[in-house]
ZAMARLO-488308 format. One record per residue (C-alpha): z, y, x negated. Coordinates in nm, 2 decimals, padded with zeros to 4 digits. Layout:
! ZAMARLO-488308
<r><c3>Z</c3><c2>Y</c2><c1>X</c1></r>
...
//
This chain:
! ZAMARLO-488308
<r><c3>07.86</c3><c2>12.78</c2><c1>-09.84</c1></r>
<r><c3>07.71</c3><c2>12.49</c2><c1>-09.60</c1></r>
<r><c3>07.74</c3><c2>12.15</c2><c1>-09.71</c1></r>
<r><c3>07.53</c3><c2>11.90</c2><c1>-09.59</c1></r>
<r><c3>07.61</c3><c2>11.63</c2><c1>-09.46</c1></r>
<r><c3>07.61</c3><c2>11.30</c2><c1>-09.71</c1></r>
<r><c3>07.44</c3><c2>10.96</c2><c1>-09.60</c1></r>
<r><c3>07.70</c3><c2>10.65</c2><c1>-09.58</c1></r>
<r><c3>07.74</c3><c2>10.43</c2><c1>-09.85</c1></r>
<r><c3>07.52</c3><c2>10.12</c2><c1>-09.91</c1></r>
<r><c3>07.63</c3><c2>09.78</c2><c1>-09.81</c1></r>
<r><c3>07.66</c3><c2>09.66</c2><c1>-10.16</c1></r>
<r><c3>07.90</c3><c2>09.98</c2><c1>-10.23</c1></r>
<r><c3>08.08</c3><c2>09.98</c2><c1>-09.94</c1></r>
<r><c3>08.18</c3><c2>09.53</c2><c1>-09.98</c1></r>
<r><c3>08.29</c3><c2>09.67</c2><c1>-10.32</c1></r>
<r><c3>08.53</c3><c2>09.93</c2><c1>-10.18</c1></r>
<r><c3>08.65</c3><c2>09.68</c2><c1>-09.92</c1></r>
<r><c3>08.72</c3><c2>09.39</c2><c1>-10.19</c1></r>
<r><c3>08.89</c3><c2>09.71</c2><c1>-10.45</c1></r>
<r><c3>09.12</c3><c2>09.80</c2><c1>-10.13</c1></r>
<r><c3>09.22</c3><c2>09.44</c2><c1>-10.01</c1></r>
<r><c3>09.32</c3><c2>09.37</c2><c1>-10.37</c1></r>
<r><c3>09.50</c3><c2>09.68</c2><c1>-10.44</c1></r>
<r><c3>09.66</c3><c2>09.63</c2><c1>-10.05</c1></r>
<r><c3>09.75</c3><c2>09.27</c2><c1>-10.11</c1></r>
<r><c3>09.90</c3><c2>09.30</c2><c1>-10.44</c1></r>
<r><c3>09.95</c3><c2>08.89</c2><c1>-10.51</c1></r>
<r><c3>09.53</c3><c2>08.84</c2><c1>-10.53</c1></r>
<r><c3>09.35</c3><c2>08.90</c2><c1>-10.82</c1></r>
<r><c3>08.99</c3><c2>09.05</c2><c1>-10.82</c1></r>
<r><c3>08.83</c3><c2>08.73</c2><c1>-10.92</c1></r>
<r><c3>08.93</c3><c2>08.53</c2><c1>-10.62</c1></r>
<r><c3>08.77</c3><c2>08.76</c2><c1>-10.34</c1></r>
<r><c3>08.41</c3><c2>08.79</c2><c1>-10.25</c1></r>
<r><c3>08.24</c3><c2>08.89</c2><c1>-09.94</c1></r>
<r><c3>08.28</c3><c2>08.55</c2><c1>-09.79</c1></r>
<r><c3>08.67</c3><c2>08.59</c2><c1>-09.81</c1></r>
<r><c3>08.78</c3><c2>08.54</c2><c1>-09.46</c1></r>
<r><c3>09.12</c3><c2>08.76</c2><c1>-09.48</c1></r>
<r><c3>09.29</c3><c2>08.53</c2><c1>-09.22</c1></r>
<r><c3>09.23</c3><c2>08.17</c2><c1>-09.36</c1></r>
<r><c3>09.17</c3><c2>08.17</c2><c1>-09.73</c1></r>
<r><c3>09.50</c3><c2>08.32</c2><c1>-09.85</c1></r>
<r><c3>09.87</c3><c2>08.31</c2><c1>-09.71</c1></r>
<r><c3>09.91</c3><c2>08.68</c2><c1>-09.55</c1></r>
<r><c3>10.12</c3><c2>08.82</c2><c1>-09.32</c1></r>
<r><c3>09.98</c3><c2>09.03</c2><c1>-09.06</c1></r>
<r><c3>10.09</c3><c2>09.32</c2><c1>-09.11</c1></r>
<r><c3>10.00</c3><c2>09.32</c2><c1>-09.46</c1></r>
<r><c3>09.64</c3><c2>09.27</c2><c1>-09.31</c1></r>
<r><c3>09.71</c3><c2>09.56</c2><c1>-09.08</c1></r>
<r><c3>09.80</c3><c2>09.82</c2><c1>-09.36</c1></r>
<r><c3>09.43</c3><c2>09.63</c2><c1>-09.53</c1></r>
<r><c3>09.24</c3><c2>09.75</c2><c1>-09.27</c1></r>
<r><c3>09.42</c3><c2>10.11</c2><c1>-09.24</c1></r>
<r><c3>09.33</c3><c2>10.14</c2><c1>-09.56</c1></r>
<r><c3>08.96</c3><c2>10.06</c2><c1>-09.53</c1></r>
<r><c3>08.98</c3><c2>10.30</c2><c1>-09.22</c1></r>
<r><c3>09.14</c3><c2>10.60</c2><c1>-09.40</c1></r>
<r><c3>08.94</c3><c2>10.55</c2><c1>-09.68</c1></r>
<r><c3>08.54</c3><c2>10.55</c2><c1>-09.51</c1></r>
<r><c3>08.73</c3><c2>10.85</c2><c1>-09.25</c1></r>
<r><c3>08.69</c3><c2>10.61</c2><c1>-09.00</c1></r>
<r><c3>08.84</c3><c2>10.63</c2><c1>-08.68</c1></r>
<r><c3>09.09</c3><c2>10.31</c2><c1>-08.62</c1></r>
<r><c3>08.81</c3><c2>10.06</c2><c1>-08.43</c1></r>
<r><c3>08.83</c3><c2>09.66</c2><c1>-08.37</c1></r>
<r><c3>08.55</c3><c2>09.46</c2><c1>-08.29</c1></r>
<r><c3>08.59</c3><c2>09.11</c2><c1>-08.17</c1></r>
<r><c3>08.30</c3><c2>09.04</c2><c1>-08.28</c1></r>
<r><c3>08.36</c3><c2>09.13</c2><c1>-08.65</c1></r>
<r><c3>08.41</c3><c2>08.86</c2><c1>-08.84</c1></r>
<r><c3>08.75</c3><c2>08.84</c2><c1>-09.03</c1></r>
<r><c3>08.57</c3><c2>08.80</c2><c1>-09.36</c1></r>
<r><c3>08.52</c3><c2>09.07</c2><c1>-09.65</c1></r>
<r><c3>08.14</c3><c2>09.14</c2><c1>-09.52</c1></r>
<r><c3>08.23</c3><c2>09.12</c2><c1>-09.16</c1></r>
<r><c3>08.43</c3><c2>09.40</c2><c1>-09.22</c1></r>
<r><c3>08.22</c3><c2>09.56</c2><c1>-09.44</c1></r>
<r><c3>07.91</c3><c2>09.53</c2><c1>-09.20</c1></r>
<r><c3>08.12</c3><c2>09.66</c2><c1>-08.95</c1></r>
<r><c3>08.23</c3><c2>09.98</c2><c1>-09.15</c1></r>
<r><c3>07.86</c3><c2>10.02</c2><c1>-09.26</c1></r>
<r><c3>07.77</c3><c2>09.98</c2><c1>-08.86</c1></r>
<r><c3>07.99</c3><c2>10.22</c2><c1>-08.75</c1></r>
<r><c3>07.90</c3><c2>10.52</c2><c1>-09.06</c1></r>
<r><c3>07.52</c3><c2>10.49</c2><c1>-09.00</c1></r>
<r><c3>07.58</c3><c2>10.50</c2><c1>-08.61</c1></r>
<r><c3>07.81</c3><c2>10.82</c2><c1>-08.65</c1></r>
<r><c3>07.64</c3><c2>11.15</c2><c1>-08.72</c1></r>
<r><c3>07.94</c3><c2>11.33</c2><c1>-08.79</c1></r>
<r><c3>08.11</c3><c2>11.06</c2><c1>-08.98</c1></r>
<r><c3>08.30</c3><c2>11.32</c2><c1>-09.22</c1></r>
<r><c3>08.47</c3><c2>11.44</c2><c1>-08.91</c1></r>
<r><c3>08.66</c3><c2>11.15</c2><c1>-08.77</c1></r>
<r><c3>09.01</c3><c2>11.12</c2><c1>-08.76</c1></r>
<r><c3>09.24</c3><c2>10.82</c2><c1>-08.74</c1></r>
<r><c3>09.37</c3><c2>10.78</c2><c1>-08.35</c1></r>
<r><c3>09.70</c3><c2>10.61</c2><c1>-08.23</c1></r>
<r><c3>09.67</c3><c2>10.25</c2><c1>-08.15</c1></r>
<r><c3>09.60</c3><c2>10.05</c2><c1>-08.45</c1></r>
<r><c3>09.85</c3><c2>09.75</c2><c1>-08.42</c1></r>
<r><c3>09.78</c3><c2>09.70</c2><c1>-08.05</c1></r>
<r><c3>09.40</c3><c2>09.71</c2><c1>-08.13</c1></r>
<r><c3>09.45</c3><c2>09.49</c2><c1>-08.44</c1></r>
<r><c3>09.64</c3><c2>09.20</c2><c1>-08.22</c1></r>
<r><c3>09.35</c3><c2>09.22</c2><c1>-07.98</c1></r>
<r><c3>09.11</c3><c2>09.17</c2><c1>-08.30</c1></r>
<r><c3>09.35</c3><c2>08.88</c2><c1>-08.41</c1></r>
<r><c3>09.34</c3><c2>08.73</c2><c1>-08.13</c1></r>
<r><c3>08.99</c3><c2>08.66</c2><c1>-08.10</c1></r>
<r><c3>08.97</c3><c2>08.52</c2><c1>-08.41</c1></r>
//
């Protein structure tokens, strides 16, 4: 049996995923006080390598191979745009898998910020 391949989420479903996984990831933040404009860097006391595991999760969870983009905003819909970016772009995006790299990729993205 083929299956077809399924379109990426919408924007709107997609900042809802990314605010559900940065609350469940950063365990101290309640629901209520993240919205897209939540810059992940600035607005709450976090260290980075609880960011780090954030964005794994966001990566693992779209099947998302492990990307930074300096010019990603580190806000809830920066990172959201971004993840919608990169699944429209990618024809194959149920077929990605996760490469080596993240936490020298993820200084690079904190330091541009």
């Amino acid at each position: 049996m083929e299956t077809k391949p399924q379109a990426p989420p919408s924007k709107e479903e997609i900042t809802e995923i990314v605010i559900d996984i940065f609350v469940r990831e950063i365990a101290f933040i309640d629901r209520s006080e993240v919205s897209k404009n939540t810059n992940i860097l600035d607005d709450f006391k976090i260290y980075y390598d609880d960011i780090s595991l954030f964005l794994l999760a966001v990566f693992r969870h779209f099947n998302m191979q492990i990307i930074t983009n300096p010019d990603c905003p580190p806000t809830i819909e920066g990172i959201s745009n971004f993840v919608f970016t990169h699944l429209s772009a990618d024809k194959n995006f149920e077929e990605r898998h996760i490469h080596k790299g993240l936490w020298r990729r993820f200084l690079s993205w904190m330091q541009a910020h």
